[in-house]
One Martini backbone bead per residue (centre of mass of N, CA, C, O) as a GRO file, in nm:
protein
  122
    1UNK     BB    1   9.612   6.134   8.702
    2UNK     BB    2   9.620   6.238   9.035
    3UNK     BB    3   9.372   6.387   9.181
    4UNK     BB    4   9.581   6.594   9.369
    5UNK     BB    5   9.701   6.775   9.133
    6UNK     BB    6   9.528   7.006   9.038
    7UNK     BB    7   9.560   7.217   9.255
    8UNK     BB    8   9.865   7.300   9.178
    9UNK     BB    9   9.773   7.408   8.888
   10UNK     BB   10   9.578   7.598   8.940
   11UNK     BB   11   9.765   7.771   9.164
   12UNK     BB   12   9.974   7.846   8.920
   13UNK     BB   13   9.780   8.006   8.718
   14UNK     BB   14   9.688   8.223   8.968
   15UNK     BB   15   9.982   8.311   8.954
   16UNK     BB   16  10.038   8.412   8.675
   17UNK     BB   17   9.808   8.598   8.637
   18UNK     BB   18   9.868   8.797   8.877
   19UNK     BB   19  10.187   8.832   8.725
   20UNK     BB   20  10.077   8.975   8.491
   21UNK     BB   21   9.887   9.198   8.592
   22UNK     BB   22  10.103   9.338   8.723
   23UNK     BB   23  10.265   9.407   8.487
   24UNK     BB   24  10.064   9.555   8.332
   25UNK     BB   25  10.021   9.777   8.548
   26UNK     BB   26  10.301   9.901   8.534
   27UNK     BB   27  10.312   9.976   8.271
   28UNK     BB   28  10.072  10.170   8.247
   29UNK     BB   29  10.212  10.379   8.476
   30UNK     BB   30  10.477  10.411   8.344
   31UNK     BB   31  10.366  10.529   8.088
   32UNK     BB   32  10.199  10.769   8.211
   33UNK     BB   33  10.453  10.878   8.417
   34UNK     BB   34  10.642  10.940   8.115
   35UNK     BB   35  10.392  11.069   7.886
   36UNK     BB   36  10.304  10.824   7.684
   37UNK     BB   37  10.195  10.609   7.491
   38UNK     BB   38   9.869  10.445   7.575
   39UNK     BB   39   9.904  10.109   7.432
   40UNK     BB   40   9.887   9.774   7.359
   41UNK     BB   41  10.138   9.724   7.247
   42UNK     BB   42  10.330   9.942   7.480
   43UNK     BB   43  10.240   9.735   7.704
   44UNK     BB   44  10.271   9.472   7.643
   45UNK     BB   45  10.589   9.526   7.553
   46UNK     BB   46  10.664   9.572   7.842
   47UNK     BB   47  10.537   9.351   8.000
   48UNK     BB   48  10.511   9.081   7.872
   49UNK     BB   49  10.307   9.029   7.666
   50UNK     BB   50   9.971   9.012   7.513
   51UNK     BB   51   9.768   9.151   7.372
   52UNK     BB   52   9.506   8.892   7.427
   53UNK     BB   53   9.502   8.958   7.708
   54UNK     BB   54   9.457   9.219   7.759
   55UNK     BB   55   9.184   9.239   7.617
   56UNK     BB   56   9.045   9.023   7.757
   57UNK     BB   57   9.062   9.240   8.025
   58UNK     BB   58   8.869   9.468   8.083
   59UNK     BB   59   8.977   9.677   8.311
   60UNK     BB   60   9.234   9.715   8.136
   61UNK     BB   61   9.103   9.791   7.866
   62UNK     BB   62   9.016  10.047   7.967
   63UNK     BB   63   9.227  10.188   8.057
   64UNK     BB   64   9.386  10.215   7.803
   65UNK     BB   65   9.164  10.376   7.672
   66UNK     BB   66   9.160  10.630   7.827
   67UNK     BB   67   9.469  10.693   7.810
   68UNK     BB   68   9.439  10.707   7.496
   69UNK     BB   69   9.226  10.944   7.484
   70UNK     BB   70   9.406  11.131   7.706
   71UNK     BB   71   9.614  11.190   7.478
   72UNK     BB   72   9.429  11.263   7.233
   73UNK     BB   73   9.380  11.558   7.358
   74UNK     BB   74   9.671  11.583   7.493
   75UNK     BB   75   9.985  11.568   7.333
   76UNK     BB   76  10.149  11.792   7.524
   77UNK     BB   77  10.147  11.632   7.753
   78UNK     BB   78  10.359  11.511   8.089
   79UNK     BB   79  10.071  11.460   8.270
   80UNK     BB   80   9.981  11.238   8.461
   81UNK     BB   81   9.637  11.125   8.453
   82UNK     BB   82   9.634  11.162   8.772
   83UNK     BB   83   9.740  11.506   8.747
   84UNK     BB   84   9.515  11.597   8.594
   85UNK     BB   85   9.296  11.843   8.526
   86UNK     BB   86   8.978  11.896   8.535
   87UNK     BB   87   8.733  12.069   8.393
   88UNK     BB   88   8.578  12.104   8.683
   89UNK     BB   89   8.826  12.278   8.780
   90UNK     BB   90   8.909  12.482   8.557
   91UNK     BB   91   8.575  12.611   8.564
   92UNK     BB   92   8.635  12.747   8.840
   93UNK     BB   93   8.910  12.862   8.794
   94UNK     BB   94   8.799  13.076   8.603
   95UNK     BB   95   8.566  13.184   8.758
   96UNK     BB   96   8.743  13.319   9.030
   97UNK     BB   97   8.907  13.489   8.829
   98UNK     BB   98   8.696  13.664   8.739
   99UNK     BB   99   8.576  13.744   9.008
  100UNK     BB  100   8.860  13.894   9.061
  101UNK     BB  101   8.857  14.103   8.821
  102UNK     BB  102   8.642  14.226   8.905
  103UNK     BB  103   8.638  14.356   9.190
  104UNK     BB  104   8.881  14.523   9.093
  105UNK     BB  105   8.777  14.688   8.900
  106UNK     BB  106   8.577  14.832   9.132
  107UNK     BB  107   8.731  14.880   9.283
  108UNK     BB  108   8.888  15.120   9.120
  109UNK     BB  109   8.682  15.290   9.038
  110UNK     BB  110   8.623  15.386   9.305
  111UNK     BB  111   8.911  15.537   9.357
  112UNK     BB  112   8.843  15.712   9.065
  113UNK     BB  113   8.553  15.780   9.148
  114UNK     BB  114   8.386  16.079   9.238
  115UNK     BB  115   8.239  16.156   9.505
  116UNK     BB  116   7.913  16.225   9.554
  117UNK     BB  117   7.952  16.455   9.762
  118UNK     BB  118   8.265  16.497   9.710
  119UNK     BB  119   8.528  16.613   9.823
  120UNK     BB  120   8.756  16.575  10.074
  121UNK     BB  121   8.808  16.760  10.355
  122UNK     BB  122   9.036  16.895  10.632
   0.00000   0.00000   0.00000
């Protein structure tokens, strides 16, 4: 092997890694905004990869792990997890609906229950 030809095979390498983790990526996102159980056999199979590649890619595999999670939390939902209402925003507008539901009642409440004063005269 002559000397200069290695950095041509290193650089085609890392084009082949770069167009594999492209296509998981797509894959991952496909499948969660199709609302998809997301699972590594079925990144792998969308992508054309192997599941041990995958598994090796640590960022993928948490990916992977977090959306397959994230399934089975909610398995009804077919709302793409990066568009789901987290916990936090949930327990806000809770929070907020109840307050507006407790000062209507006390509206109704002050409209309905005779002034201390007396009814008023014109």
């Amino acid at each position: 092997m002559r000397a200069g030809n290695s950095q041509h095979i290193v650089e085609a390498a890392r084009r082949r890694s770069e167009y594999t983790r492209s296509k998981a990526i797509q894959a991952l996102r496909s499948l969660d905004a199709a609302g998809e159980p997301v699972t590594f056999d079925a990144v792998a199979r969308q992508a054309g990869i192997s599941r041990s590649w995958l598994h090796a890619q640590s960022d993928l595999r948490s990916e992977v792990e977090r959306l397959r999670a994230a399934c089975r939390r909610a398995p009804a939902s077919q709302v793409p997890a990066r568009q789901r209402t987290s916990d936090a925003s949930l327990l806000r507008r809770l929070a907020a609906a109840n307050l507006a539901a407790r000062e209507r009642a006390q509206g109704v409440d002050r409209a309905t229950r005779p002034s201390p004063s007396g009814p008023a005269t014109s």
